[in-house]
C-alpha atoms as an extended CHARMM CRD file, in Angstrom:
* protein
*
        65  EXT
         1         1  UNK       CA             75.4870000000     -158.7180000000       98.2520000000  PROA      1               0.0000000000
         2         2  UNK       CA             78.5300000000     -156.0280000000       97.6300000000  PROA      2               0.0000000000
         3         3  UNK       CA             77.9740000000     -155.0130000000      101.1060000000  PROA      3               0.0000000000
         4         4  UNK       CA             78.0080000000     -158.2130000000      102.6860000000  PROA      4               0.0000000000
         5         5  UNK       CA             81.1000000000     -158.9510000000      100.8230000000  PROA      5               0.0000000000
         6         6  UNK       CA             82.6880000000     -155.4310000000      101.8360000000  PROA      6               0.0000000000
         7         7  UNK       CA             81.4120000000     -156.2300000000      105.1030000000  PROA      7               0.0000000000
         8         8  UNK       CA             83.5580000000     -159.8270000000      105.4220000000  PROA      8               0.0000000000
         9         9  UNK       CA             86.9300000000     -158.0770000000      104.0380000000  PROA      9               0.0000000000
        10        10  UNK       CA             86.6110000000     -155.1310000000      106.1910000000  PROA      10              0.0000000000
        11        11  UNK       CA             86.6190000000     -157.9790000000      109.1280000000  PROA      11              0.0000000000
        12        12  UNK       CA             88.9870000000     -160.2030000000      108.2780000000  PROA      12              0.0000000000
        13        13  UNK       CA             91.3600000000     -156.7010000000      107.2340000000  PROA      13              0.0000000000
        14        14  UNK       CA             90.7600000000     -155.8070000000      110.9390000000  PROA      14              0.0000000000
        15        15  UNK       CA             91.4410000000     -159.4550000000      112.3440000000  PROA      15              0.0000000000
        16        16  UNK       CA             95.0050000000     -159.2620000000      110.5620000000  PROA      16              0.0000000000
        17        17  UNK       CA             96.0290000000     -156.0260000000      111.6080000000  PROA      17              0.0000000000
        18        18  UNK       CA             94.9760000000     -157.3700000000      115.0700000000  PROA      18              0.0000000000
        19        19  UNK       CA             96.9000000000     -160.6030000000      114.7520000000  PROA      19              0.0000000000
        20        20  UNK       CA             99.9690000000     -158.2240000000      113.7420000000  PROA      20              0.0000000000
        21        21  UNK       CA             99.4350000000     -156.2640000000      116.8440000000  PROA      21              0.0000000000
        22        22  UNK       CA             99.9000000000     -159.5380000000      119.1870000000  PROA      22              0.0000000000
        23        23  UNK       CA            102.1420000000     -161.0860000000      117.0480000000  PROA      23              0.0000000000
        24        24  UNK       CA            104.2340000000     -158.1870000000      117.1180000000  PROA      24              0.0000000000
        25        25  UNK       CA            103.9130000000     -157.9530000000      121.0500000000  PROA      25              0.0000000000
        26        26  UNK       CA            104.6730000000     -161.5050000000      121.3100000000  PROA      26              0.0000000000
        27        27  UNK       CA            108.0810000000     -161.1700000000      119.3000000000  PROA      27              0.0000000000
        28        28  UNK       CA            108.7110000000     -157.7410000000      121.5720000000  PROA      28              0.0000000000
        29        29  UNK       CA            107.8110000000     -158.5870000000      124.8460000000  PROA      29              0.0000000000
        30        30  UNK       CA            107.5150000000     -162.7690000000      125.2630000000  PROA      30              0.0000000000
        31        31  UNK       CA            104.4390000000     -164.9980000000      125.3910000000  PROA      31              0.0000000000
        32        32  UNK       CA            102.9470000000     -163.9760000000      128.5000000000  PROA      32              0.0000000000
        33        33  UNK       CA            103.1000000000     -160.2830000000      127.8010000000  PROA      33              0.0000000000
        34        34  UNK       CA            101.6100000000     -160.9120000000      124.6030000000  PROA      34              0.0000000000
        35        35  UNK       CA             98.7300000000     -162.9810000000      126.0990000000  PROA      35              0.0000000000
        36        36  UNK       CA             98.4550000000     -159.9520000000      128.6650000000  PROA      36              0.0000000000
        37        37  UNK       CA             98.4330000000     -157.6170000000      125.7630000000  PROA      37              0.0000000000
        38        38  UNK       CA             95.9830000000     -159.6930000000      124.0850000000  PROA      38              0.0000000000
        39        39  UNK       CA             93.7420000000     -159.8810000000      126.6700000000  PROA      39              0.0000000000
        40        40  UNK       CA             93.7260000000     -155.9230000000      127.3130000000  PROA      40              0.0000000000
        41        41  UNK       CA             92.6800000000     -155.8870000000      123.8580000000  PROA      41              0.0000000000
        42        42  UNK       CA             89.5690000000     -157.8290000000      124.2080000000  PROA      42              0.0000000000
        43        43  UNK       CA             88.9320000000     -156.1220000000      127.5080000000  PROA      43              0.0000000000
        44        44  UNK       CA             88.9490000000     -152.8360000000      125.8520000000  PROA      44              0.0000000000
        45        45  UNK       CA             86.2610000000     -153.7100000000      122.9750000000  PROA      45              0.0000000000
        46        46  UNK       CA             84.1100000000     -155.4880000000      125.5260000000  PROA      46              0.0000000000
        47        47  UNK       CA             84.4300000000     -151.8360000000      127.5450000000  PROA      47              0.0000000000
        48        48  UNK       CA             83.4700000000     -149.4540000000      124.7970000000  PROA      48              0.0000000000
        49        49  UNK       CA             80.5610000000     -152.1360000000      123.5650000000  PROA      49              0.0000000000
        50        50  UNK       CA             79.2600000000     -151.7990000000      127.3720000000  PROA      50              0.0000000000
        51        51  UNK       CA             79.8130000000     -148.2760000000      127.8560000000  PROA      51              0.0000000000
        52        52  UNK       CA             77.7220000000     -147.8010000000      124.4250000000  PROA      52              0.0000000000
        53        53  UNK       CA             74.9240000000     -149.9780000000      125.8440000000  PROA      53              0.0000000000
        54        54  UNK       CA             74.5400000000     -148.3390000000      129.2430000000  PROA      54              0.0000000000
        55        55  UNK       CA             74.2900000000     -145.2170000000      127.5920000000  PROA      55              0.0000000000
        56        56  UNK       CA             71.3310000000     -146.5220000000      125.2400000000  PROA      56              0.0000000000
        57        57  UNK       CA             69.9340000000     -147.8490000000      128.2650000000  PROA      57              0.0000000000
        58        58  UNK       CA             70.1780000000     -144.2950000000      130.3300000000  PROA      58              0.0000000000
        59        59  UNK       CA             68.2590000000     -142.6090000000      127.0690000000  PROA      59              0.0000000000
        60        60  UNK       CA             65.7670000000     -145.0670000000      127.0910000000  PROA      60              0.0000000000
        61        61  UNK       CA             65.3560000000     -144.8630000000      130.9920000000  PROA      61              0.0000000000
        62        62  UNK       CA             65.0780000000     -140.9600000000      130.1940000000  PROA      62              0.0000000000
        63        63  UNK       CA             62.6690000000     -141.1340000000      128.2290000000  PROA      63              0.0000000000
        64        64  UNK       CA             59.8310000000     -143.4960000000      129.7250000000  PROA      64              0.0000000000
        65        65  UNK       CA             59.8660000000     -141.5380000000      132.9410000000  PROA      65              0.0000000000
C-alpha cells in the first residue's frame, strides 16, 4: 500500500514540475510556443517509450532465431 501511495505522489510531483515547465514557456514565449513546447514534450516520452520497445522487440527477435 506504501508503494502505491509513493507511487501516486511521485506522479503527480512529476505532473507539476511538468505543468511548471509549460506554464513557464507559456509566460516566456506566448501560447502557441508553449503548445509547441508542450507538444515536443509528449513527442519526446512517446520516442524514448518506442525506442525502449523496439529494442525489447530486437532481443526477443534475437533470440527465437
Amino acid at each position: 500500500m506504501l508503494k502505491l501511495f509513493g507511487l501516486f505522489v511521485g506522479i503527480a510531483i512529476g505532473l507539476w514540475l511538468l505543468w511548471r515547465l509549460v506554464d513557464m514557456a507559456w509566460y516566456l514565449w506566448g501560447g502557441l510556443a508553449a503548445l509547441i513546447f508542450a507538444f515536443l514534450l509528449v513527442f519526446f516520452v512517446v520516442y524514448l517509450l518506442d525506442r525502449r520497445k523496439v529494442k525489447e522487440a530486437e532481443a526477443i527477435m534475437a533470440d527465437g532465431s
